[in-house]
KOLBAPA-925975 format. One record per atom (N, C-alpha, C, O): residue in one letter; x, y, z. Coordinates in steps of 0.02 Angstrom, whole numbers, padded with zeros to 5 digits, always signed. Layout:
BEGIN
AXYZ
...
! end
This chain:
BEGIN
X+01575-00086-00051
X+01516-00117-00021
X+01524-00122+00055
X+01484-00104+00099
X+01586-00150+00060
X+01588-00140+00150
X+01580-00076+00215
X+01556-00072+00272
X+01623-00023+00155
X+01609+00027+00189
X+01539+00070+00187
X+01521+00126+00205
X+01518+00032+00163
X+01420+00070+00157
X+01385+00029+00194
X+01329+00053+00201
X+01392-00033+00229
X+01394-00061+00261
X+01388-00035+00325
X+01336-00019+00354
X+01460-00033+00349
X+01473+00016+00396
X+01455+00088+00420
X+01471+00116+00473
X+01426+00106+00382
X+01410+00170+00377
X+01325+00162+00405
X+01295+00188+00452
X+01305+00110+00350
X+01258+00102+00359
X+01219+00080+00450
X+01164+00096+00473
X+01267+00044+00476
X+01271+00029+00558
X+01277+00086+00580
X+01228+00104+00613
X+01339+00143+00575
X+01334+00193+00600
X+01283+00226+00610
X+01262+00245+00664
X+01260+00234+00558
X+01170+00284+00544
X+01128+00268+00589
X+01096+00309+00622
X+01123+00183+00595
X+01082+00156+00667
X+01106+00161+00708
X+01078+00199+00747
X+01167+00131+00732
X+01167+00176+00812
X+01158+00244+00829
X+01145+00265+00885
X+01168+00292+00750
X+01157+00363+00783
X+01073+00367+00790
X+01047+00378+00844
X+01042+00357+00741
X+00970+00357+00758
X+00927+00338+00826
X+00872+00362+00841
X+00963+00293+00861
X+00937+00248+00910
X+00960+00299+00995
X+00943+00308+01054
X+01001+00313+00950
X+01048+00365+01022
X+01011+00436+01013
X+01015+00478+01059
X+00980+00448+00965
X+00948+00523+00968
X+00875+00500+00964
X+00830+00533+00939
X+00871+00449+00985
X+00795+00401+01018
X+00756+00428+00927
X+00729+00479+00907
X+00764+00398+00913
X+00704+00398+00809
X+00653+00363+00829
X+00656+00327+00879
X+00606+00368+00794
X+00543+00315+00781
X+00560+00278+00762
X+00591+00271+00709
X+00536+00219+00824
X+00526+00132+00774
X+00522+00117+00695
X+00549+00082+00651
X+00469+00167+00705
X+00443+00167+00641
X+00506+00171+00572
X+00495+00136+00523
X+00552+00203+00574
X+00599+00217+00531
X+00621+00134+00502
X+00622+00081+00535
X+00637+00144+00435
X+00656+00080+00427
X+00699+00055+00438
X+00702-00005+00452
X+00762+00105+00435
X+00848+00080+00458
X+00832+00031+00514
X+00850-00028+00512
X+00798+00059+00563
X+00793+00028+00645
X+00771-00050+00631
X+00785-00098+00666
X+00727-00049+00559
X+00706-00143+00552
X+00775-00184+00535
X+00781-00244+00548
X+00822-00146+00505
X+00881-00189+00489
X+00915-00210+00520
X+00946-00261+00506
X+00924-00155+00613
X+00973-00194+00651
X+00936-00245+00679
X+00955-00274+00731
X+00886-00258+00651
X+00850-00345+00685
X+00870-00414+00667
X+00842-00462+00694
! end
């Protein structure tokens, strides 16, 4: 569980750094 977690953070900072749509939902989680 933790490491999906983590992974899961990873995915958002990569998304955010290759500029994604707001719109994506990952991006609502790092809120």
């Amino acid at each position: 569980m933790r490491q999906r977690i983590v992974a899961l953070n990873a995915a958002i900072r990569h998304h955010r750094l290759i500029g994604a749509p707001v719109k994506r939902p990952l991006i609502a989680y790092d809120h």
